[in-house]
N, C-alpha and C positions, 0 to 999 in steps of 0.2 A: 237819377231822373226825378224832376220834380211837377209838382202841382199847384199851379201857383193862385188863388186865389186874391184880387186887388179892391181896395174902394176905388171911388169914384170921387173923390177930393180933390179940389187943384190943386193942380202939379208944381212945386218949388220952381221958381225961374233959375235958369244957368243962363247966361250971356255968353256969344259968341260960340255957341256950340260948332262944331262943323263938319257935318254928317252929307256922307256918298252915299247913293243909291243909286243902284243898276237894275236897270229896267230892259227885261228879255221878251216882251208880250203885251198884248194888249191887254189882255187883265191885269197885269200887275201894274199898268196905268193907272186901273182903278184902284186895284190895292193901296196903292201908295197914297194916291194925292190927298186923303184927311191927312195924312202925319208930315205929309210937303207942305200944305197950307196950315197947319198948326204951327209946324217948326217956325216955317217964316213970318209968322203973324206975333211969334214971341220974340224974338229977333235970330234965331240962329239962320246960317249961314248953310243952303243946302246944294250940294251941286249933284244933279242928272246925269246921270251915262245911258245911251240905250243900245240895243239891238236896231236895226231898222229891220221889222216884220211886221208883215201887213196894216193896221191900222193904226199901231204903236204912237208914231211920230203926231198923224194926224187929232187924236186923242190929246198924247200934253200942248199939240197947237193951241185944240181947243180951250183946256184948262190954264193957258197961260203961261206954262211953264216952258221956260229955254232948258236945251240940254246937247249933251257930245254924244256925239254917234261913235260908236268902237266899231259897228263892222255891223253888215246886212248879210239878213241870213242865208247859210249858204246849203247850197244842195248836200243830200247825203254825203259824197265821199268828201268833200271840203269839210265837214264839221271838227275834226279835229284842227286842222290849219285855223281855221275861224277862231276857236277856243285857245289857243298858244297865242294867234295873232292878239286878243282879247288881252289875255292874260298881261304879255309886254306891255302896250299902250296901257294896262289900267296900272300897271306899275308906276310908270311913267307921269300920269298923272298923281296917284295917290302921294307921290314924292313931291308933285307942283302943288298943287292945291292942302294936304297938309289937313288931312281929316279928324277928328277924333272916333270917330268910329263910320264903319262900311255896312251895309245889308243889303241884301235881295233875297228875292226868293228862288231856293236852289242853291244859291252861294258859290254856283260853278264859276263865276268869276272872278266874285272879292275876295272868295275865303284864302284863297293858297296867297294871291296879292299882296292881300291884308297883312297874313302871317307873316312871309316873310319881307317887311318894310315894319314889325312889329306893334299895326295899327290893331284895334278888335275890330271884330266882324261879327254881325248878328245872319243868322240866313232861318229864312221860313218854310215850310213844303210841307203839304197835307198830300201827297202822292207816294202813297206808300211802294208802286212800280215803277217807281223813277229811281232805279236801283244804281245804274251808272252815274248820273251826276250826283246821286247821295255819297256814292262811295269815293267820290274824288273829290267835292268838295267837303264832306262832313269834319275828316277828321284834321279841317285848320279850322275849322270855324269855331269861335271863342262860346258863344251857344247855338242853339238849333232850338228853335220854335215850332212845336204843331198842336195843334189840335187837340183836346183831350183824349179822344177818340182814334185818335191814330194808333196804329197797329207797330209795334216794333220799337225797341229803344236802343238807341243812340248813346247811353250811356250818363254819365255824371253832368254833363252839357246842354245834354237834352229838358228841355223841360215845355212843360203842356200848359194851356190853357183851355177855357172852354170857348169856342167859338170857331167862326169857319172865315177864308181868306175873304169870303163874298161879304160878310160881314161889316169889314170895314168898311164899303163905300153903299150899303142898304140900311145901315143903322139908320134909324127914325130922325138922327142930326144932321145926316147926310144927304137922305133922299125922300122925296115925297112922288108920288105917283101923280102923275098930272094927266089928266084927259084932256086937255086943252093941244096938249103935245103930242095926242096919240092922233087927235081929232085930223090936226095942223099935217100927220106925215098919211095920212085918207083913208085911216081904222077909224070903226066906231064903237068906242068902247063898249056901248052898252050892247051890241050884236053879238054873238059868240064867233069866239074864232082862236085858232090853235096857232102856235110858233112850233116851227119844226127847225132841227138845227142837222146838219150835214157839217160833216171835219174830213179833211185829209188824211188822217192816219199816217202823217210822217217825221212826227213825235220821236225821239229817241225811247220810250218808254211806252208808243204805239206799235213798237215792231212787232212782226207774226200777232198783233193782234187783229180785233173786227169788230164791226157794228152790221151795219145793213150791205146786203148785195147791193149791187144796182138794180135788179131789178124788185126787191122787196122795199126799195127805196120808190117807189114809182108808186108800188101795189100800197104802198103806206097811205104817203098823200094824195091819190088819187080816190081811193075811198075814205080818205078821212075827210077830202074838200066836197064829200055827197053829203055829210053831218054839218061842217061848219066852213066856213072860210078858211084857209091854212097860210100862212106868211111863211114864205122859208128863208132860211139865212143856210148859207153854202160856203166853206172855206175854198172849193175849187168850180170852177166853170159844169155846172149843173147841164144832165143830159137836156134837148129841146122838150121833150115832154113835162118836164119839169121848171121851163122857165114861165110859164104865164104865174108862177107860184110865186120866185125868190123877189121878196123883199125890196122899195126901193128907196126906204127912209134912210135916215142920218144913222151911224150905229151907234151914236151915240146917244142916243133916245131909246136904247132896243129894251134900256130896261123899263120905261116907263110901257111902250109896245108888252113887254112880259107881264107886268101886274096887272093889265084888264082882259089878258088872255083865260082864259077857258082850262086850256091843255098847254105840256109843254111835252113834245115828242122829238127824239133824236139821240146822238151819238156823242153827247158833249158832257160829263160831271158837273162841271163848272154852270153850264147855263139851266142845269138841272136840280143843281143846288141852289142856284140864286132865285128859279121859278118856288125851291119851297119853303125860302125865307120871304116870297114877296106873296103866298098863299097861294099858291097856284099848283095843283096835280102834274105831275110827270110820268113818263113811261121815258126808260134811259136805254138804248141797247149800246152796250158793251161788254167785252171779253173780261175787262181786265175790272170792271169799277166794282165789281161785289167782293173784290178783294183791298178794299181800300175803306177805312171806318168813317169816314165823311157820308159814303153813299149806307153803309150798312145801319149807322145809327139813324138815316134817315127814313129808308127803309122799313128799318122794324121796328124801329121806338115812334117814329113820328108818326110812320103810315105818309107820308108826303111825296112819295115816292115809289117806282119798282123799276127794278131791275131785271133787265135779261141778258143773257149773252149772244141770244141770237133771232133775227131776224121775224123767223117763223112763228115764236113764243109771243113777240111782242107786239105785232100787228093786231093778233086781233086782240089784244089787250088793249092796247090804244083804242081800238073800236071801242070796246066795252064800254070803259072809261067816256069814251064820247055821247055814248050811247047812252050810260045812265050816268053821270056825275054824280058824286057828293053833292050834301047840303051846303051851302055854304055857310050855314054855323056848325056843319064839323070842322071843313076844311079851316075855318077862324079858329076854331077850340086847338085843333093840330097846331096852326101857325104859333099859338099864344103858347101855347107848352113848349115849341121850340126855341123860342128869342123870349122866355122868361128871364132865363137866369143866362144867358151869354155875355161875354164878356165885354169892354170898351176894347179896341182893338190897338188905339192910341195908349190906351192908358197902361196894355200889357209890356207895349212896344217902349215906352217913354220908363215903365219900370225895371223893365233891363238894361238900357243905355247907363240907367244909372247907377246901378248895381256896377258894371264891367266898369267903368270909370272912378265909382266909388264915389259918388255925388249923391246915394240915396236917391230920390224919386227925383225925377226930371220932369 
């Protein structure tokens, strides 16, 4: 395992690169599209595969990007057939189109693909309870990228950087926070008011876990909207007491919505990590995220963060948190200590391509 520390120097141009990437999620929309829009602005050649889930498709609509669909997601007992059916068709392609190198994040697709068709594969994952597709993709995959901070090693392949997957698309060259956008979907930034996030729980790596009841889901944002206004975002059709609440902006705005928030409350790591790279307090309830060193380091090193496992703990924590907020030049001193030293996320990704290839920096 290694630690890879990089400058920040342009990258040696290759021509005619030709790099796959498989896209299972909406965030990994986001993850990807700096290294999509880099690649293609140097001239390499990138081609998209997706899942079709939830707002996936809609998202590279927006950024522009064309791509092939291998298959929409399918209910629990089909997920195997899905992942076999995947498997063939990315075969099948990776034979047409004629890649130099594959990546996703997970690698549950490209990696065994890859291997045997003798392409390389990069695959990324800061989930250290995503034990199943780790253990079926990991051991084709040519390396494995996580997190400095990630718990567990993978072996000689494995190798770490410092930074987190949100990173990539909130870096300061990425994204600027606009109130003009928050204004435009009928938040006002300057009022206080909380994002609350609701997930499904039917994650391969959510199983037998938990966040909120339904009914402490209720008890949440119904006294936290007595404090402040609360917007909620819901991966499934929210009880009627709950809908004067969700959300009815663009989600692709929802980040610029997170940085003039207040709070950020819910069952989600990912929207919890990227409230405290954009400065923003959270309270996270989940079973499984104190087991995972994205939330831990954030947690206890940054203070950006708490975690609970349940319900009852985290309520009136959120209150509190409502109730008395930080300064916000702590909450600034926090955010500045955590995206001091983080990494370019392009420039990790473009230093391994070229390694595996043996083109040196890319």
């Amino acid at each position: 395992m290694m630690v890879l520390g990089l400058s920040h120097s342009p990258s040696e141009k290759i021509e005619d690169m030709r790099i796959l990437v498989d896209i299972l999620h909406p965030k990994q929309a986001h993850f990807f599209r700096p290294l999509i829009r880099g690649w293609r602005e140097r001239g390499d050649v990138v081609q998209i595969v997706t899942r079709d889930k939830d707002i996936t498709h809609r998202l590279l609509d927006g950024f522009g990007f064309s791509y092939i669909c291998l298959s929409k997601q399918a209910k629990k007992g089909g997920l195997l057939f899905e992942l076999v059916q995947r498997w063939l068709k990315l075969a099948v392609l990776i034979r047409k189109f004629r890649p130099d190198i594959t990546m996703s994040v997970t690698g549950i697709s490209t990696a065994l693909s890859s291997k045997s068709l003798g392409v390389p594969s990069i695959a990324f994952t800061d989930t250290e309870t995503a034990t199943v597709s780790n253990r079926i993709a990991f051991p084709f995959a040519d390396r494995i990228l996580t997190p400095t901070w990630f718990i567990g090693d993978f072996g000689p392949r494995h190798y770490r950087y410092r930074g987190f997957h949100e990173w990539s698309y909130l870096h300061p060259s990425e994204f600027h926070a606009n109130p003009e956008i928050v204004r435009a979907e009928g938040l006002d930034p300057s009022q206080p008011y909380a994002v609350a996030r609701l997930v499904r729980w039917d994650a391969v790596h959510d199983r037998q876990e938990r966040g909120l009841s339904t009914n402490e889901a209720v008890t949440l944002i119904k006294e936290l909207s007595k404090r402040m206004r609360v917007v909620l975002s819901s991966e499934s059709a929210p009880l009627p007491e709950l809908e004067p609440f969700v959300c009815k902006f663009h989600p692709e705005n929802i980040h610029h919505v997170m940085a003039f928030s207040r709070l950020m409350v819910g069952e989600s790591p990912s929207m919890s990590t990227e409230a405290a790279l954009l400065g923003v307090p959270s309270v996270l309830i989940s079973s499984w995220a104190r087991r995972v060193g994205n939330m831990q380091v954030l947690e206890q090193e940054f203070k950006l963060m708490q975690v609970y496992d349940q319900g009852k703990e985290a309520i009136p924590a959120a209150l509190d948190l409502a109730d008395s907020p930080p300064s916000s030049q702590s909450i600034a001193a926090s955010r500045s200590a955590l995206v001091r030293n983080l990494e370019c996320i392009p420039d990790v990704v473009n230093h391994h391509i070229g390694e595996l290839l043996g083109k040196g920096h890319v």
